[in-house]
One Martini backbone bead per residue (centre of mass of N, CA, C, O) as a GRO file, in nm:
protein
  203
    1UNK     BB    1  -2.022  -3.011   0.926
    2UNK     BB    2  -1.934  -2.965   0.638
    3UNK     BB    3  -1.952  -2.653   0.428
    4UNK     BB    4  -1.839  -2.547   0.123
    5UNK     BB    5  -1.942  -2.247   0.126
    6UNK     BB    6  -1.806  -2.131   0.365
    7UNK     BB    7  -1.503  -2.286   0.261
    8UNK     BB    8  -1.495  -2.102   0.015
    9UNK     BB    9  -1.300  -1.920  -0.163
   10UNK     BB   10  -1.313  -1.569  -0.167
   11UNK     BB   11  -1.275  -1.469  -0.487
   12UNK     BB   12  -1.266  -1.184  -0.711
   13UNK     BB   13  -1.252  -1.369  -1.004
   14UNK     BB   14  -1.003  -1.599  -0.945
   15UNK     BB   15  -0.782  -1.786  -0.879
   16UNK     BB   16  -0.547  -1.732  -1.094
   17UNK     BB   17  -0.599  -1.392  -1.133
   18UNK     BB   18  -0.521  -1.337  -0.854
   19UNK     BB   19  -0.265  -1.544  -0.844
   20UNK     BB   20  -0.090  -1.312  -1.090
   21UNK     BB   21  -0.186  -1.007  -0.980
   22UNK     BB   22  -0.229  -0.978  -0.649
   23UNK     BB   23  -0.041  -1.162  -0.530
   24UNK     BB   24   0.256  -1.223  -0.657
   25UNK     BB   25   0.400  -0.954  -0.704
   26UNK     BB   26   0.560  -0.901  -0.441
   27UNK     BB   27   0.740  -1.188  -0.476
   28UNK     BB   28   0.850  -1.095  -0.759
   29UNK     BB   29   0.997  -0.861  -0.654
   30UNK     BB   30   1.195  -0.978  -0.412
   31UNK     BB   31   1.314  -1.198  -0.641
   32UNK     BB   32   1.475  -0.957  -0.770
   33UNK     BB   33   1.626  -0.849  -0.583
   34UNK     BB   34   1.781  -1.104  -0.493
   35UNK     BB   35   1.911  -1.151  -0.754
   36UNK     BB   36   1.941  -0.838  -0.769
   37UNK     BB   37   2.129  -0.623  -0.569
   38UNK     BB   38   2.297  -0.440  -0.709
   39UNK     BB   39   2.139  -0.278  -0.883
   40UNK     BB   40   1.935  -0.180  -0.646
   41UNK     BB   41   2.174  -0.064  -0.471
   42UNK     BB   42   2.281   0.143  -0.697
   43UNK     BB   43   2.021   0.245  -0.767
   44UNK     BB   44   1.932   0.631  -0.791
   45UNK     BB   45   1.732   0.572  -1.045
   46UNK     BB   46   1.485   0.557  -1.279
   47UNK     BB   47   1.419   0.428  -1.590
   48UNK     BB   48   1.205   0.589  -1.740
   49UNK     BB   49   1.083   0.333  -1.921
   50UNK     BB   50   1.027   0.206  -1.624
   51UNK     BB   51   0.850   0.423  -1.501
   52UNK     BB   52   0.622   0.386  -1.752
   53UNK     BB   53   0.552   0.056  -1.722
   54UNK     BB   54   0.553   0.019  -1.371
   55UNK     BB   55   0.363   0.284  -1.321
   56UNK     BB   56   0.190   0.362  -1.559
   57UNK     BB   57   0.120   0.152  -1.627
   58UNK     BB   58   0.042  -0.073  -1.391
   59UNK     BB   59   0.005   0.076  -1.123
   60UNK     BB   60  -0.202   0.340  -1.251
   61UNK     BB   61  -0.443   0.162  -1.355
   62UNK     BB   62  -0.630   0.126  -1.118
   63UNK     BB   63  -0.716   0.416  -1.160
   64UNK     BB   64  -0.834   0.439  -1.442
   65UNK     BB   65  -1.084   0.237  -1.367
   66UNK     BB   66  -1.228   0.444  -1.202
   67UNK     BB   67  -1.399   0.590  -1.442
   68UNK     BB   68  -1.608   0.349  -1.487
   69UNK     BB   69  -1.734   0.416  -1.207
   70UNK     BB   70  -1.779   0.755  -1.260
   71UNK     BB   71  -1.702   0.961  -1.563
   72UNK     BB   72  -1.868   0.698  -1.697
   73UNK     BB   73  -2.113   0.659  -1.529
   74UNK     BB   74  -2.428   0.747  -1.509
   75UNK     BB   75  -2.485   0.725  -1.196
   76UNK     BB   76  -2.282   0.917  -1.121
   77UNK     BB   77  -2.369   1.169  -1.298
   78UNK     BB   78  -2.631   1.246  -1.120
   79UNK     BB   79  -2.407   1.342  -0.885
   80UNK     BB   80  -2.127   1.594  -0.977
   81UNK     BB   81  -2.031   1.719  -0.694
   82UNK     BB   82  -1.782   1.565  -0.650
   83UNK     BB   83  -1.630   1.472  -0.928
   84UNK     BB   84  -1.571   1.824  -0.926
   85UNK     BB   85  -1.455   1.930  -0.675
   86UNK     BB   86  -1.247   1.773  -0.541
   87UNK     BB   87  -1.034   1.773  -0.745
   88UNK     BB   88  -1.008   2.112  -0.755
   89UNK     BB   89  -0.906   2.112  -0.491
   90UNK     BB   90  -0.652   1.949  -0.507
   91UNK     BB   91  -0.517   2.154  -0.742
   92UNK     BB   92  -0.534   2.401  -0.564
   93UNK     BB   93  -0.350   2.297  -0.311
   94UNK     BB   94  -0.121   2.250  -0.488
   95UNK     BB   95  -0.054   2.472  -0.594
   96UNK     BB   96  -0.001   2.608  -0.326
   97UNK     BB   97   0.202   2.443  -0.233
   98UNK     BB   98   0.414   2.475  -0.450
   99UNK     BB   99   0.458   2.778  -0.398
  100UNK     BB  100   0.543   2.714  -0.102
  101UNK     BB  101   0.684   2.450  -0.203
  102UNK     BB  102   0.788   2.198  -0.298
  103UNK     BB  103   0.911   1.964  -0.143
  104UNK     BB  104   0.577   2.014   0.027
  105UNK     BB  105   0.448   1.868  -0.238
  106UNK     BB  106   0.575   1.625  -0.247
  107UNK     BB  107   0.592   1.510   0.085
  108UNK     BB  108   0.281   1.512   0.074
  109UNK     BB  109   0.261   1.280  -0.184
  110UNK     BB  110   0.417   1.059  -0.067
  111UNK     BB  111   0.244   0.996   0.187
  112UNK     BB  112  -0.045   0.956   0.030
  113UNK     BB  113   0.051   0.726  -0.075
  114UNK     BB  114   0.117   0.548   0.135
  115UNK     BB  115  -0.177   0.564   0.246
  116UNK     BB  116  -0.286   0.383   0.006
  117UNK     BB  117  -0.117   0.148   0.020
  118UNK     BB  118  -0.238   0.066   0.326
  119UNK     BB  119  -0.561   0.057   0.238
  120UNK     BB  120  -0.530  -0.151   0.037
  121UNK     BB  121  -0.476  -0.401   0.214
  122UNK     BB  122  -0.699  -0.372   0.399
  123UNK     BB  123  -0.902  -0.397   0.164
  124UNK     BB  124  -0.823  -0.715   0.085
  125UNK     BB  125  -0.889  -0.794   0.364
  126UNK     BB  126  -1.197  -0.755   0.360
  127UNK     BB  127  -1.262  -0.923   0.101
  128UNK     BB  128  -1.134  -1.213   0.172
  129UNK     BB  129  -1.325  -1.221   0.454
  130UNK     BB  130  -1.623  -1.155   0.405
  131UNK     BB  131  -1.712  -1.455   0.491
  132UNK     BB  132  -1.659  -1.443   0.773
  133UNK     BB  133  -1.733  -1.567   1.098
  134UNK     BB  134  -1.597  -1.375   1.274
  135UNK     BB  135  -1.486  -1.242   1.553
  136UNK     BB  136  -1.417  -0.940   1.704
  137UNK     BB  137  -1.085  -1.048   1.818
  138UNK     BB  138  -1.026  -1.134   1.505
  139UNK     BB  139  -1.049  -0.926   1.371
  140UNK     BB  140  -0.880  -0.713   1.542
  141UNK     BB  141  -0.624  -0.859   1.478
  142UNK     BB  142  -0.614  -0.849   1.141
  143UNK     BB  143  -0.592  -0.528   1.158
  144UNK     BB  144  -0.329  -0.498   1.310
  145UNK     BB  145  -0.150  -0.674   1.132
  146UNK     BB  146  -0.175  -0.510   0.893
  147UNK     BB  147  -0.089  -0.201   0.963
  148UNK     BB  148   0.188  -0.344   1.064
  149UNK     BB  149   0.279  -0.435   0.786
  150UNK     BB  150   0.233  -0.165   0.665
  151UNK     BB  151   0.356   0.074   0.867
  152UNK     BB  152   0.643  -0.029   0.939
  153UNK     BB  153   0.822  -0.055   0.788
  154UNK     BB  154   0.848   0.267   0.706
  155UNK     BB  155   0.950   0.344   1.012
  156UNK     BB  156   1.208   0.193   0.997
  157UNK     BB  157   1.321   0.373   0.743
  158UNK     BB  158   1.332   0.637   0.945
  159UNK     BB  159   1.509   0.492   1.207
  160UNK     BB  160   1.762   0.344   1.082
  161UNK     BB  161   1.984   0.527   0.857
  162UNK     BB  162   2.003   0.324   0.618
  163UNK     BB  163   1.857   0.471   0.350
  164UNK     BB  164   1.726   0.416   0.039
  165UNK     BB  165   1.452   0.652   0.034
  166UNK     BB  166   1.228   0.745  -0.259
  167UNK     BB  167   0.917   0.839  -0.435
  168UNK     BB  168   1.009   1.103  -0.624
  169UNK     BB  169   1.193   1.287  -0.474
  170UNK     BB  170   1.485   1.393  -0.311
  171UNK     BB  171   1.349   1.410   0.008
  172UNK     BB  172   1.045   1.318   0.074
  173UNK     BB  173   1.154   1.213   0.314
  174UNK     BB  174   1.192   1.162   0.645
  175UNK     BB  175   1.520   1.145   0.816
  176UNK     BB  176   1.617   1.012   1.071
  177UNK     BB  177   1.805   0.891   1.295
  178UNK     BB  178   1.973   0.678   1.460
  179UNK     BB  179   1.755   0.438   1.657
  180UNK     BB  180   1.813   0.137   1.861
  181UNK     BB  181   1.572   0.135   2.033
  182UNK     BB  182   1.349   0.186   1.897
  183UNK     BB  183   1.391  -0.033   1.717
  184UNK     BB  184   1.389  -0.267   1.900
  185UNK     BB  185   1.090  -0.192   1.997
  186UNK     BB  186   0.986  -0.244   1.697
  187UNK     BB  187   1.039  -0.532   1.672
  188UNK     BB  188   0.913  -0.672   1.890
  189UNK     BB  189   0.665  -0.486   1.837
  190UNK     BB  190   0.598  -0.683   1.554
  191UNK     BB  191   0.635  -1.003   1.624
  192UNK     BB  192   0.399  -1.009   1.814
  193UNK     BB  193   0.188  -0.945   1.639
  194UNK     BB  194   0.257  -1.201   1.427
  195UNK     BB  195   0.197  -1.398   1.638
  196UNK     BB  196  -0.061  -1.349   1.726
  197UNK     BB  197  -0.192  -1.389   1.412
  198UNK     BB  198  -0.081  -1.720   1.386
  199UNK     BB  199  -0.237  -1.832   1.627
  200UNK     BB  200  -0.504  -1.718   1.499
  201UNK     BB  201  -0.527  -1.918   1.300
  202UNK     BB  202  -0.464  -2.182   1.411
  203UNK     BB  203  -0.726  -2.162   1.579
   0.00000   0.00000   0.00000
């Protein structure tokens, strides 16, 4: 027998709001580069003004939303001992780390961007399936599938070998040589898994 509460999309806010804020920016993104690839192509610095409204008022607003769940909730306040210590140690790390290298300063930070946006996506799919009844198996394919989604292209660009790829400043990312066995054999396994993701949806 159907029954409408199980089998009911459990969506962050509403219907409208996530397909406008959380689902559709990546392909709106994607949209714009195919339809200006010169631009995209050619430009190796992005304009003060676009990093300022699309970086800081954009991408990093929900870091600023994050001070209501902590050092603005009173409740939060009420034991500050990570909410104060946690900072401290990262700013003192950062000066330790940028005073012996700033590249590995930068270096540090592109890596660490990269990993906050790989468990971003996963917990995204975790909130969605929250109410999934699924099996251990089936859980465990779309952990794979989500990981594999989001840390492949990643590896691609590190052994690819023709990619313009920087996240602060130029070389903060390490760039290997072009390895094609290589990356032949991350295609395979990277394909395998998402055709397995597929066939797990459909069944």
């Amino acid at each position: 027998m159907y029954n409408s509460e199980i089998n009911k999309q459990p969506w962050l806010h509403s219907a409208v709001t996530d397909s406008v804020f959380i689902l559709s920016p990546p392909f709106i993104a994607l949209f714009l580069v195919i339809l200006f690839p010169r631009q995209f192509q050619a430009s190796s610095a992005m304009p003060i003004l676009y990093w300022l409204v699309l970086v800081v008022f954009i991408d990093v607003a929900h870091v600023y939303s994050t001070l209501y769940r902590t050092y603005f909730n009173p409740h939060g306040l009420k034991k500050p001992g990570l909410l104060l210590t946690i900072p401290l140690l990262c700013y003192v790390a950062g000066v330790l780390l940028h005073s012996m290298d700033a590249l590995v300063f930068w270096r540090v930070l592109a890596y660490l961007a990269v990993f906050h946006f790989i468990r971003q996506q996963y917990g995204f799919m975790r909130l969605y399936s929250r109410k999934e009844k699924s099996g251990y198996y089936a859980m465990l394919i779309d952990k794979i599938a989500i990981y594999t989604a989001t840390i492949y292209p990643i590896v691609y660009w590190h052994i690819e070998g023709n990619r313009q790829f920087n996240w602060f400043i130029e070389n903060d990312f390490f760039m290997l040589p072009a390895n094609g066995w290589l990356l032949n054999a991350g295609n395979v396994l990277y394909f395998t898994i998402i055709l397995m993701y597929v066939v797990k949806e459909i069944l």
